[in-house]
C-alpha positions, 0 to 999 in steps of 0.5 A, spaced: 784 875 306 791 878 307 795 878 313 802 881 315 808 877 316 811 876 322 816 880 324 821 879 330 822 884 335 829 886 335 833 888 341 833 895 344 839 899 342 838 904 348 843 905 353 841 901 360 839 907 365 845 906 371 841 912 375 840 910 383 834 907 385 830 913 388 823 912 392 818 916 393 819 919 399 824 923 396 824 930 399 825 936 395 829 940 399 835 936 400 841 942 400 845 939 396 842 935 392 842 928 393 847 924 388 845 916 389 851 915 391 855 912 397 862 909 397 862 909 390 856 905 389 849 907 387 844 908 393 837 909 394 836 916 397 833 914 404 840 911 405 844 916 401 840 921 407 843 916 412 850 915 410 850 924 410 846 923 417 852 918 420 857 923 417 854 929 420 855 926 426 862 923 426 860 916 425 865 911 422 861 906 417 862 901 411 855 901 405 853 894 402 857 890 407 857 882 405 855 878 409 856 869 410 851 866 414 849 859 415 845 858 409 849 862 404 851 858 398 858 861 395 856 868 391 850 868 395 852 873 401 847 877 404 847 885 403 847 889 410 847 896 408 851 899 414 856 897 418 856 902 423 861 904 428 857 904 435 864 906 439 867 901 444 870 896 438 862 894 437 859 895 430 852 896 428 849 891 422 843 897 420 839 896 414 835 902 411 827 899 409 824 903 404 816 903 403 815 896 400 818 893 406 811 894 409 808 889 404 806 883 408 809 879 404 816 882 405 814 882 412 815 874 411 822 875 408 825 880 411 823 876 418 827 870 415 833 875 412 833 878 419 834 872 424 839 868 419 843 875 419 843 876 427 845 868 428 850 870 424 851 876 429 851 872 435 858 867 433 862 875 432 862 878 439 864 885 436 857 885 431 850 887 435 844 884 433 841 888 426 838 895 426 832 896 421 831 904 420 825 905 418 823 910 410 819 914 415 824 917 420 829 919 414 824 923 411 828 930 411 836 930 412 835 933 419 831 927 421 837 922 418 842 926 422 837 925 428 836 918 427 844 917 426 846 920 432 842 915 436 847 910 433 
């Protein structure tokens, strides 16, 4: 009986793909198209649509702010994705959550994420507990821009 000898795989010469993250709730009529950027930094397209909808509407905001809680070991920051201007010196923490939020076992993680962020908010007076912006309300651009006016 003959067998083939064993050959090891080698790595892939292929370039890795850098393209943003895109869900499926993309709608095909954003005018213009959507880049997967924000700030210079790669972007899903729910929060590409919200950021157009916080510019649109004027609103001053920061993407991928990092944030220390009581439970962050050094390097381990947890991510807000908006920074949102509310007016009167106040800033709006606001996470855009996708469809896999949806999960129950996201639920539970998010949950967790969520009040340590918001403990962290409670000891800065200028920060307002975290938002959640939900994958159904960006479902075009007219509805990101509506969601960002009720900022």
């Amino acid at each position: 009986m003959y067998s083939k000898p064993y050959r090891r795989k080698l790595p892939s010469k292929r370039v890795a793909d850098v393209r943003p993250i895109r869900s499926r709730v993309s709608a095909l009529s954003d005018d213009p198209p959507l880049t997967g950027w924000v700030h210079g930094l790669p972007a899903s397209d729910l929060e590409e649509r919200y950021a157009r909808g916080l510019r649109n509407s004027g609103t001053d905001f920061s993407f991928q702010v990092e944030i220390e809680t009581a439970f962050t070991l050094p390097g381990q920051e947890k991510t807000v994705d908006f920074m949102v201007s509310a007016g009167g010196g106040m800033l709006q923490p606001t996470d855009v959550y996708g469809p896999l939020h949806q999960w129950p076992q996201a639920q539970t993680k998010d949950a967790e994420r969520e009040a340590e962020l918001n403990e962290a908010f409670e000891q800065i007076p200028t920060l307002m507990p975290l938002k959640i912006v939900w994958f159904y309300d960006l479902q075009d651009q007219e509805q990101a821009n509506q969601v960002a006016r009720n900022v």
